[in-house]
Structure formats: structure tokens, C-alpha cells
C-alpha positions in Angstrom: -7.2 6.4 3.9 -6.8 7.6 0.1 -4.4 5.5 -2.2 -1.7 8.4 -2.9 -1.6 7.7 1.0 -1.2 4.5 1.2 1.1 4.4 -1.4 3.6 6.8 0.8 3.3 4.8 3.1 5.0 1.9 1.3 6.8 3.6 -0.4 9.1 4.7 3.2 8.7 1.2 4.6 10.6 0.0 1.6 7.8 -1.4 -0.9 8.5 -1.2 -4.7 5.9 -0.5 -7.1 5.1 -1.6 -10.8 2.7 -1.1 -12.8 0.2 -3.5 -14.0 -2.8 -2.9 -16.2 -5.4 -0.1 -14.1 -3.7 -1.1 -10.5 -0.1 -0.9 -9.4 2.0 -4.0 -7.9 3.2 -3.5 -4.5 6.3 -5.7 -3.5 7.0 -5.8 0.4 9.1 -8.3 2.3 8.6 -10.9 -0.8 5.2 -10.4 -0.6 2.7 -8.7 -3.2 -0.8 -7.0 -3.5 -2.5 -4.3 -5.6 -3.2 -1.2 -5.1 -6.1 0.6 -7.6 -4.3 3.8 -9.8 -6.8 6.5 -8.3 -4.4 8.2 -6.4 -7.9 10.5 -4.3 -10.1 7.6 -4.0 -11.1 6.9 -0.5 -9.6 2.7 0.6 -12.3 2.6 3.1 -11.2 -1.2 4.5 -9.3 -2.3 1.5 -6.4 -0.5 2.8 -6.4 -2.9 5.8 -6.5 -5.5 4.0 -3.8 -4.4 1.6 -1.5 -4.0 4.1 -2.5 -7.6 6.2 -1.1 -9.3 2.7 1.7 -7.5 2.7 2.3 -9.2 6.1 1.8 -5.8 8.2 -0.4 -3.4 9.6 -1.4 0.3 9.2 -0.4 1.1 12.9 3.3 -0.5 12.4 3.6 1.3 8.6 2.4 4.9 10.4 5.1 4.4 12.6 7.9 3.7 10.2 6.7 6.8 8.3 7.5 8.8 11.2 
């Protein structure tokens, strides 16, 4: 999954974003983590891990994109 992807995501399950020096803030549910700026760079497992601070999972943020 790329970041700009990610990011989308979020961004339709309600996160807010800031920026803070090369990576960007993500706010979810009182929760936080950071995302790197590269918008086509490839997560790999980071965006797993991203999301399991943010106190969710890829599968449940796929389905509140929908």
C-alpha cells in the first residue's frame, strides 16, 4: 500500500493530519502516528503497523472507505 493511499484512507475514517518536519501527524480516535511525506513510496508492513497504533486495522479502514 503506497502512502497517498493510506493517507485516503484516514482521511474518510475521520483522521486529521499535520504536518511535522519530513512526516505528517495522523490524529485518529485520540490516538497518533506518522506517516512518511512520500506520497508513491510503497508501506510494505509499516502501513499495518500504522494503522494497529491508530487502534484499527486496514480491513475495518477499507470498509469505511467504501
Amino acid at each position: 500500500m503506497k502512502a497517498g493511499e493510506l493517507k485516503r484512507l484516514l482521511s474518510k475514517a475521520g483522521a486529521r493530519f499535520e504536518e511535522a518536519g519530513g512526516h505528517t501527524k495522523i490524529l485518529l480516535a485520540g490516538k497518533t502516528s506518522f506517516i512518511p511525506r512520500h506520497a508513491a513510496k510503497d508501506l510494505g508492513s509499516l502501513a499495518n503497523e500504522i494503522a494497529k497504533e491508530l487502534g484499527t486495522t486496514l480491513a475495518d479502514l477499507r470498509k469505511k472507505g467504501k
